[in-house]
SEVOBA-374093 format. One record per residue (C-alpha): residue number from 1; residue in three letters; x, y, z. Coordinates in steps of 0.5 Angstrom, whole numbers, always signed. Example, Ala and Ser with C-alpha at 12.3 -4.5 7.8 and 13.67 -1.06 7.14 Angstrom:
<volos>
<volo i="1" aa="ala" x="+25" y="-9" z="+16"/>
<volo i="2" aa="ser" x="+27" y="-2" z="+14"/>
</volos>
This chain:
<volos>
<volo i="1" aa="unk" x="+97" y="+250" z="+159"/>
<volo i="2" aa="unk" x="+92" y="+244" z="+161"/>
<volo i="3" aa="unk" x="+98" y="+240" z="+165"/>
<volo i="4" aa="unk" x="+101" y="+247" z="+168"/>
<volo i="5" aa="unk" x="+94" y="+248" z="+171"/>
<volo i="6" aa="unk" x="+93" y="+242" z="+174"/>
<volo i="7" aa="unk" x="+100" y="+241" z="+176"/>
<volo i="8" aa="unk" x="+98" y="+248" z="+181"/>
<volo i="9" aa="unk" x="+92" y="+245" z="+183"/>
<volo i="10" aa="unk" x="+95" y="+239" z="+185"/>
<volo i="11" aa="unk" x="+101" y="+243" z="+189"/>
<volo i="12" aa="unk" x="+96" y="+247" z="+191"/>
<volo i="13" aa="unk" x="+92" y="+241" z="+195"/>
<volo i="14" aa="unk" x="+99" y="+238" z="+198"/>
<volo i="15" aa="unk" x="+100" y="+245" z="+200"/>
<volo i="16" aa="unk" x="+93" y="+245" z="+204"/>
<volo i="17" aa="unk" x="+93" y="+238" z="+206"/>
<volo i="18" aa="unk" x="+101" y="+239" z="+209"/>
<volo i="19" aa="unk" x="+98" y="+245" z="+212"/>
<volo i="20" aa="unk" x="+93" y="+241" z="+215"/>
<volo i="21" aa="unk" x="+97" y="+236" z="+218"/>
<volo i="22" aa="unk" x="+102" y="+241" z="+221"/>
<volo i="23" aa="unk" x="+96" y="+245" z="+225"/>
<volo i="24" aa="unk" x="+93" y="+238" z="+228"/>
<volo i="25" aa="unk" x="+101" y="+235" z="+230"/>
<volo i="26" aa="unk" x="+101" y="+243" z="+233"/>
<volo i="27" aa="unk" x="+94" y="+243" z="+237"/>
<volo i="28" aa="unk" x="+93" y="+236" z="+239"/>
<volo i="29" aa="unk" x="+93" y="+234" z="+245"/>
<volo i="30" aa="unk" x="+98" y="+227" z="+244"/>
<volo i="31" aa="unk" x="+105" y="+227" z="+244"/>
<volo i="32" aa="unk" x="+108" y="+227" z="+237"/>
<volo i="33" aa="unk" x="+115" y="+225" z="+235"/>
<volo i="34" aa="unk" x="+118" y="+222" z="+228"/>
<volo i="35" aa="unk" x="+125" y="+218" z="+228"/>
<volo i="36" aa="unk" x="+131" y="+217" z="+224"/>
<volo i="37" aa="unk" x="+132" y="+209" z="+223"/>
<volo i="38" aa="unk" x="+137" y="+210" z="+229"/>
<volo i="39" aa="unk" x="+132" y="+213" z="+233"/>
<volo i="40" aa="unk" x="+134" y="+219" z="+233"/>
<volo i="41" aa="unk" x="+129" y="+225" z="+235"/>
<volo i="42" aa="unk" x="+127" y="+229" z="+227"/>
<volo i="43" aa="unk" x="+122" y="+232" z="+230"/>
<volo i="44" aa="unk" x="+118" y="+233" z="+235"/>
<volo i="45" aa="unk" x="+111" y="+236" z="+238"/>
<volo i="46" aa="unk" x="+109" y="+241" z="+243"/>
<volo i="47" aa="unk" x="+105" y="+237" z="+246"/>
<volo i="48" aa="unk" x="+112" y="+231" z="+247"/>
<volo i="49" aa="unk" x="+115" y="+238" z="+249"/>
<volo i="50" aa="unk" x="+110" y="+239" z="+255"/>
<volo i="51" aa="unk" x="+110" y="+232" z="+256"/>
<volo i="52" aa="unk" x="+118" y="+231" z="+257"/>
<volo i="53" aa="unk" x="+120" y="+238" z="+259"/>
<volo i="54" aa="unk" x="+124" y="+239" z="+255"/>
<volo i="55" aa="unk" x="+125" y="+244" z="+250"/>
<volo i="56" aa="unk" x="+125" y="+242" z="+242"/>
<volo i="57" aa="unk" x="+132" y="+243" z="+241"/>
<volo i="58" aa="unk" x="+135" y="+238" z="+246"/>
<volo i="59" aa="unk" x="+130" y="+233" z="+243"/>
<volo i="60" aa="unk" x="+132" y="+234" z="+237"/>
<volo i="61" aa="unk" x="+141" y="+232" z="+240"/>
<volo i="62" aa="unk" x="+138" y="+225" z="+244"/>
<volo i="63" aa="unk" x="+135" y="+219" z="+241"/>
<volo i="64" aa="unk" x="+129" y="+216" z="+243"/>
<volo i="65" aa="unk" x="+134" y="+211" z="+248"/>
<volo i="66" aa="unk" x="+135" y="+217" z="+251"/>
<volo i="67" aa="unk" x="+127" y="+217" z="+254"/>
<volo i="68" aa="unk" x="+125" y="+210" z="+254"/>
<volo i="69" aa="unk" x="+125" y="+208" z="+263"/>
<volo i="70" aa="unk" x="+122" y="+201" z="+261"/>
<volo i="71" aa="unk" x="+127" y="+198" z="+256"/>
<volo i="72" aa="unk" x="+135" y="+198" z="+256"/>
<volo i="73" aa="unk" x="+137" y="+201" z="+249"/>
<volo i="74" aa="unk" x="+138" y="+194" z="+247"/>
<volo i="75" aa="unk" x="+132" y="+192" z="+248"/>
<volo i="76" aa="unk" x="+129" y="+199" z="+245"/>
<volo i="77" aa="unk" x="+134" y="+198" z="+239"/>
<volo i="78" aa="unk" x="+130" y="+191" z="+239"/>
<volo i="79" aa="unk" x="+123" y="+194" z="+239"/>
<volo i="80" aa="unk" x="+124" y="+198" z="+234"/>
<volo i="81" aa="unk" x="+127" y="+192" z="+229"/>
<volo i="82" aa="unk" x="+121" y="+189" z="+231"/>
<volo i="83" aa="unk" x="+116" y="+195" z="+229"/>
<volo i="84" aa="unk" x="+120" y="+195" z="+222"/>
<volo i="85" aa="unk" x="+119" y="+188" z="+221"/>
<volo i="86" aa="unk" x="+111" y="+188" z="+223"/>
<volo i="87" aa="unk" x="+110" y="+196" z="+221"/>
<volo i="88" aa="unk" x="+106" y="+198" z="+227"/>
<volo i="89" aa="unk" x="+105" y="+197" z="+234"/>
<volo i="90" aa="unk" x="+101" y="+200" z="+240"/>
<volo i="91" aa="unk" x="+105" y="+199" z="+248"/>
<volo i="92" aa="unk" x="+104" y="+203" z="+255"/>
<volo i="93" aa="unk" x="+111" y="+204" z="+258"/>
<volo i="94" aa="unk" x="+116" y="+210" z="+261"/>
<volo i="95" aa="unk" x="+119" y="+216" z="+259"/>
<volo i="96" aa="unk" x="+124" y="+220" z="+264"/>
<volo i="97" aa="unk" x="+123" y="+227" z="+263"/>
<volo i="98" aa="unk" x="+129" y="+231" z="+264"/>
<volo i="99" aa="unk" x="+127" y="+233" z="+271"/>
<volo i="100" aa="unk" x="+128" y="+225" z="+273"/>
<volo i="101" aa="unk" x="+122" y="+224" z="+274"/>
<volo i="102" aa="unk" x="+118" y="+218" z="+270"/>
<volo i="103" aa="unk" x="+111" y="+219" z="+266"/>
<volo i="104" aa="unk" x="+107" y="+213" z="+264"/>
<volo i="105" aa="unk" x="+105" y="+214" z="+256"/>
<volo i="106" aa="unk" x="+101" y="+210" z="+252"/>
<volo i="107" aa="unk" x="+105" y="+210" z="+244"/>
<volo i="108" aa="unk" x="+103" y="+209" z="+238"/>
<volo i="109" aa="unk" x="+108" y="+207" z="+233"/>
<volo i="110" aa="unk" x="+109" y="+206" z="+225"/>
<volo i="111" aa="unk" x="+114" y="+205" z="+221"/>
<volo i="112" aa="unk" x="+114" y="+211" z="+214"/>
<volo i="113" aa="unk" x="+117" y="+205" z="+208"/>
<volo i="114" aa="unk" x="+118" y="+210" z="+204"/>
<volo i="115" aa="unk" x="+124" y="+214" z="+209"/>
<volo i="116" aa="unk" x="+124" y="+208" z="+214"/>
<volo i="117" aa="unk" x="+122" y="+214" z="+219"/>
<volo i="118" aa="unk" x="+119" y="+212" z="+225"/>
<volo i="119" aa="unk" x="+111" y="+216" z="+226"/>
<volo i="120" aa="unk" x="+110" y="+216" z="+234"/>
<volo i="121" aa="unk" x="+103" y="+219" z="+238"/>
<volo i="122" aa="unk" x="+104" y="+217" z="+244"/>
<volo i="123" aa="unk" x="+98" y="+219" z="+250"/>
<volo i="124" aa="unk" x="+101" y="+221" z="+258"/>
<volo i="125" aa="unk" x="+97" y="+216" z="+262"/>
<volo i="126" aa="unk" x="+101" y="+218" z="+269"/>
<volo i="127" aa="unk" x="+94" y="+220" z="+272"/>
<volo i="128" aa="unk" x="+90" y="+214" z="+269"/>
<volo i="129" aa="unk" x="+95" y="+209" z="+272"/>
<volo i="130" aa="unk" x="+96" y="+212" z="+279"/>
<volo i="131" aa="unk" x="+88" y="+213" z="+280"/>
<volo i="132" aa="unk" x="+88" y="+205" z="+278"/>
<volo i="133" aa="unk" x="+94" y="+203" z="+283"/>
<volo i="134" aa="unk" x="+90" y="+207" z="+288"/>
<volo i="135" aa="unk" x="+84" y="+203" z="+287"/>
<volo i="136" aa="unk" x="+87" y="+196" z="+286"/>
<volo i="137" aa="unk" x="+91" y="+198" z="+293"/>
<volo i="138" aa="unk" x="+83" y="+200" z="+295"/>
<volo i="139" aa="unk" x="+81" y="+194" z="+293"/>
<volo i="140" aa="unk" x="+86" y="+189" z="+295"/>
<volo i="141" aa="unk" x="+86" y="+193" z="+303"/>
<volo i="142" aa="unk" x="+78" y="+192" z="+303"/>
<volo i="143" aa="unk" x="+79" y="+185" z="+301"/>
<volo i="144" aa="unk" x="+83" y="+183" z="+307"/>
<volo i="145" aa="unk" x="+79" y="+187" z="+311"/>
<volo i="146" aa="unk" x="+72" y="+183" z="+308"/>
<volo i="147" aa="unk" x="+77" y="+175" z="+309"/>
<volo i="148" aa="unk" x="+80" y="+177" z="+316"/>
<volo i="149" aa="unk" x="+73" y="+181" z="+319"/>
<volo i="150" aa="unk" x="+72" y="+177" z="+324"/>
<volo i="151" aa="unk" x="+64" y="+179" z="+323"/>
<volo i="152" aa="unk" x="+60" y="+175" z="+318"/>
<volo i="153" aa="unk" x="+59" y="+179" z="+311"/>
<volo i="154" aa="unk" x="+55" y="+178" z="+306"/>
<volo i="155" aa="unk" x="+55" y="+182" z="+299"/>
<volo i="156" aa="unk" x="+48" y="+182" z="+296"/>
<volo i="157" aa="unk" x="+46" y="+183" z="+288"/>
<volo i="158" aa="unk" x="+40" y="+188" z="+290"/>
<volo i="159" aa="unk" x="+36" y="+186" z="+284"/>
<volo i="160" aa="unk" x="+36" y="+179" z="+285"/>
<volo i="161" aa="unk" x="+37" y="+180" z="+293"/>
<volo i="162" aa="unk" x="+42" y="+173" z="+292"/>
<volo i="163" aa="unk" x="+49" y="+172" z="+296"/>
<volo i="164" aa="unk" x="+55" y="+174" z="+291"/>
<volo i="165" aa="unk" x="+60" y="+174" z="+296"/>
<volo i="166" aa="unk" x="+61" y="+171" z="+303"/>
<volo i="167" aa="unk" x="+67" y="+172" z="+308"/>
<volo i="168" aa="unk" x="+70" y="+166" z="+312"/>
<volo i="169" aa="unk" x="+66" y="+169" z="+318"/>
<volo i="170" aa="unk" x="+60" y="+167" z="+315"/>
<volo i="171" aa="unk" x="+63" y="+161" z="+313"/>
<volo i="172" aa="unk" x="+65" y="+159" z="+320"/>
<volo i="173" aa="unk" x="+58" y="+161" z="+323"/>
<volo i="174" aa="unk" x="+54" y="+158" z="+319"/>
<volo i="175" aa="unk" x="+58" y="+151" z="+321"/>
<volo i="176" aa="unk" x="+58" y="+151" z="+313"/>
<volo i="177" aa="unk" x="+63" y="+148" z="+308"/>
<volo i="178" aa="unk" x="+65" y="+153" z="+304"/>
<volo i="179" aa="unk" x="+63" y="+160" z="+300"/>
<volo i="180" aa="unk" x="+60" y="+157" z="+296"/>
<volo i="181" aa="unk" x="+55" y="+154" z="+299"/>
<volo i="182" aa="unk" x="+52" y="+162" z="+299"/>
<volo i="183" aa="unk" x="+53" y="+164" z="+292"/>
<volo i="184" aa="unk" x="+45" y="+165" z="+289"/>
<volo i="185" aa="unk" x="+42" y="+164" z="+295"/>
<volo i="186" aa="unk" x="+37" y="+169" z="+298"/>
<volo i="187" aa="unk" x="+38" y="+170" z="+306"/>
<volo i="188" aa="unk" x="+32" y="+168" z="+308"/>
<volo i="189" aa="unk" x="+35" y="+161" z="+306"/>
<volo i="190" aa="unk" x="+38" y="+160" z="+311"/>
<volo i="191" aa="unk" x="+34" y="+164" z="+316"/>
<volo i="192" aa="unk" x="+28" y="+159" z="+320"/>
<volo i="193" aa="unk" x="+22" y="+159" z="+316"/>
<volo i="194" aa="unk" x="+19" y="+164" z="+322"/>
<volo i="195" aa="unk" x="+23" y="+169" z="+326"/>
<volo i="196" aa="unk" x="+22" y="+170" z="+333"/>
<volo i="197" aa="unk" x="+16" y="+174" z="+333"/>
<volo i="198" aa="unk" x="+12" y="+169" z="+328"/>
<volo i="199" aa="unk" x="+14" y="+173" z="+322"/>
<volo i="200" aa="unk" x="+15" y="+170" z="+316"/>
<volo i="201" aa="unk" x="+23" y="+170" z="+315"/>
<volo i="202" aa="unk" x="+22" y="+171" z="+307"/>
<volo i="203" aa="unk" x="+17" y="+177" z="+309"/>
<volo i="204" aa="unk" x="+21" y="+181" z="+314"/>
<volo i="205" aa="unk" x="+27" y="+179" z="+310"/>
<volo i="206" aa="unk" x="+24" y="+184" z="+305"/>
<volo i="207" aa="unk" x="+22" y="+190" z="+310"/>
<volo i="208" aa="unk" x="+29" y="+189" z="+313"/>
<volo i="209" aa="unk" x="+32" y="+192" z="+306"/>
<volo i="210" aa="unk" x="+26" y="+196" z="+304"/>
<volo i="211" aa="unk" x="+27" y="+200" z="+312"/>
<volo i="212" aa="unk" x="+35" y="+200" z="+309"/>
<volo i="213" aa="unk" x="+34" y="+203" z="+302"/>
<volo i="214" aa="unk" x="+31" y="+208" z="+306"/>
<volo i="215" aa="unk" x="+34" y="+210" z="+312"/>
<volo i="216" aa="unk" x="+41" y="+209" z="+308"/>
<volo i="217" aa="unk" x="+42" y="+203" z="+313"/>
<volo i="218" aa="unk" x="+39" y="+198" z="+318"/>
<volo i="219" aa="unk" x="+41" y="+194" z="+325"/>
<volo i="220" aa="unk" x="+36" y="+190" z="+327"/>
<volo i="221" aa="unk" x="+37" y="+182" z="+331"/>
<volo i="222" aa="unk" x="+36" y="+176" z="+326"/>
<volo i="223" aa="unk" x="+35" y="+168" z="+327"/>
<volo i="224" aa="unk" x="+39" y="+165" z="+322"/>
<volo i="225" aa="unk" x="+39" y="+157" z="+321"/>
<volo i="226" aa="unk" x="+46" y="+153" z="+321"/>
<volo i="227" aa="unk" x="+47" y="+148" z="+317"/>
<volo i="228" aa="unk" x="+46" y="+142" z="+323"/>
<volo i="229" aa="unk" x="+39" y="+146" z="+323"/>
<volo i="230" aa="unk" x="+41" y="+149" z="+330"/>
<volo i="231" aa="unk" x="+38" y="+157" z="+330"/>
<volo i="232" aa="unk" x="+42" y="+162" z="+333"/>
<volo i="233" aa="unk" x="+40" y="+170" z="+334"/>
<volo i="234" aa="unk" x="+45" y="+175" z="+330"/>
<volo i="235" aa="unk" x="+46" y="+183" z="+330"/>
<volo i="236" aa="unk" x="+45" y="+185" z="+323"/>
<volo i="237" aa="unk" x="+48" y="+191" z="+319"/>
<volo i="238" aa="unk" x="+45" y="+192" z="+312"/>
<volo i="239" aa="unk" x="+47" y="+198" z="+308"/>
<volo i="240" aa="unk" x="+46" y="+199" z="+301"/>
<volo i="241" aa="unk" x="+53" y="+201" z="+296"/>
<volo i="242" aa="unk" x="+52" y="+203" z="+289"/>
<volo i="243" aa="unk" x="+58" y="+201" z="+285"/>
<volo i="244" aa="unk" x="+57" y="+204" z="+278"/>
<volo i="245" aa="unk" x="+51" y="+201" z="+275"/>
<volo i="246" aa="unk" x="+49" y="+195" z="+280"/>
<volo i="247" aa="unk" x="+46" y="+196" z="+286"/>
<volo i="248" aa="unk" x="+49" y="+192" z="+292"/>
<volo i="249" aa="unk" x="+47" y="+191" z="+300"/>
<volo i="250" aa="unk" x="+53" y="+188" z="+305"/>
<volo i="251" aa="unk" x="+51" y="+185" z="+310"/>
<volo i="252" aa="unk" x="+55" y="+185" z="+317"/>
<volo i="253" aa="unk" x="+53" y="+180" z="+323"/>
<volo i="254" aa="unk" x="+55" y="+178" z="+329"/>
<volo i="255" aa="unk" x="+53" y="+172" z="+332"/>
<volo i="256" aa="unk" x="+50" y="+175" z="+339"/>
<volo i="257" aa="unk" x="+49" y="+167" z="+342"/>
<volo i="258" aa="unk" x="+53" y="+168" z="+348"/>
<volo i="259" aa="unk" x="+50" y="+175" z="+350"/>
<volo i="260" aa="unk" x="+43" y="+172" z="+349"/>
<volo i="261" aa="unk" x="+46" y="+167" z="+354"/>
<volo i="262" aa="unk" x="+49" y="+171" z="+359"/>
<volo i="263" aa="unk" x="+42" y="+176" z="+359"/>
<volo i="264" aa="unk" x="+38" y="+170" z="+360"/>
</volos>
């Protein structure tokens, strides 16, 4: 009576826990999918349903080479013989939706001893990467613009107000050798000691970004400093950018030389 007792109770739990499991794989939001040691599709969630576009039924007659719009089904059978040996893997590649078009998903994969089934989770990241093409295409538009300007541009860290890039405008303008040559300096580095009305470089310098945090930007004319020690007038430009946490200023200037000659 004592061992049919704990018996019950012991089906019982794996009766509950069963349940449990199957409500999670239900309601999660990942994809879940298990293989036959072939690879062949035994069960499948909503949620891979959804992902996929096709209805439980068909997954169930395809095997996973079926979807993989990455590797060739050598290359899958291969993968899987690896997962096996080792036990687990985590990997982004492609699935092909029944409609054609490819999504990108993050999976999980392990290896169930016992059966020699394949347990799957995986994650549609399709929006994730598109959002990081988009800003590694931003990136790399904003760079060749900042390389090719023919404006000097500096970026500033605020906080330090050093230099943390510099174009090879500004290189050039400053008859300079290489970036480098700016990296952690301020701007007043590289200004005279005085500006034209009699101020103080390093004083106007910080009313010049005071005027720009307020305004949102600020144009105002500078004396800088070449490296032969000639100085010469710019238009400058500075407007602040907050890029996550760190508050940058960019800075845009013309060398107006010949202008200042031609007025004069």
């Amino acid at each position: 009576s004592w061992d049919c007792t704990q018996r019950k109770l012991s089906q019982e739990i794996i009766r509950r826990q069963a349940a449990q499991y199957t409500t999670m794989l239900a309601t999660t939001s990942d994809g879940f999918w298990l293989l036959d040691s072939n690879g062949r599709f035994q069960s499948v969630n909503d949620s891979y349903c959804r992902m996929t576009g096709y209805a439980r039924g068909e997954l169930l007659e395809l095997w996973i080479g079926d979807l993989e719009a990455t590797e060739s089904s050598a290359e899958t059978a291969s993968h899987m013989a690896t997962i096996a040996a080792t036990g687990f893997d985590r990997f982004e590649t492609k699935h092909r939706r029944k409609d054609g078009t490819v999504i990108d998903i993050e999976a999980s994969v392990s290896l169930w001893q016992e059966t020699g089934q394949y347990i799957c989770f995986a994650r549609d990241i399709t929006t994730h990467k598109q959002a990081n093409r988009a800003l590694e295409e931003s990136e790399a538009r904003y760079r060749h613009l900042f390389e090719s300007s023919r404006d000097g541009m500096l970026i500033l860290e605020l906080k330090s107000q050093t230099v943390i890039s510099a174009n090879p405008s500004v290189v050039k303008m400053f008859g300079s050798a290489s970036e480098q040559e700016f990296l952690a300096r301020r701007p007043w580095e590289f200004s005279p000691e005085r500006q034209p009305d009699g101020r103080l470089s390093v004083e106007k310098a910080h009313e010049m970004i005071a005027i720009a945090l307020q305004n949102g930007s600020h144009f105002f004319e500078w004396a800088h400093l070449r490296q032969d020690g000639n100085i010469f007038p710019c238009d400058v430009l500075v407007a602040p950018v907050t890029l996550g946490d760190t508050q940058l200023l960019y800075a845009t200037m013309r060398d107006i030389s010949d202008r200042k000659a031609a007025d004069a």
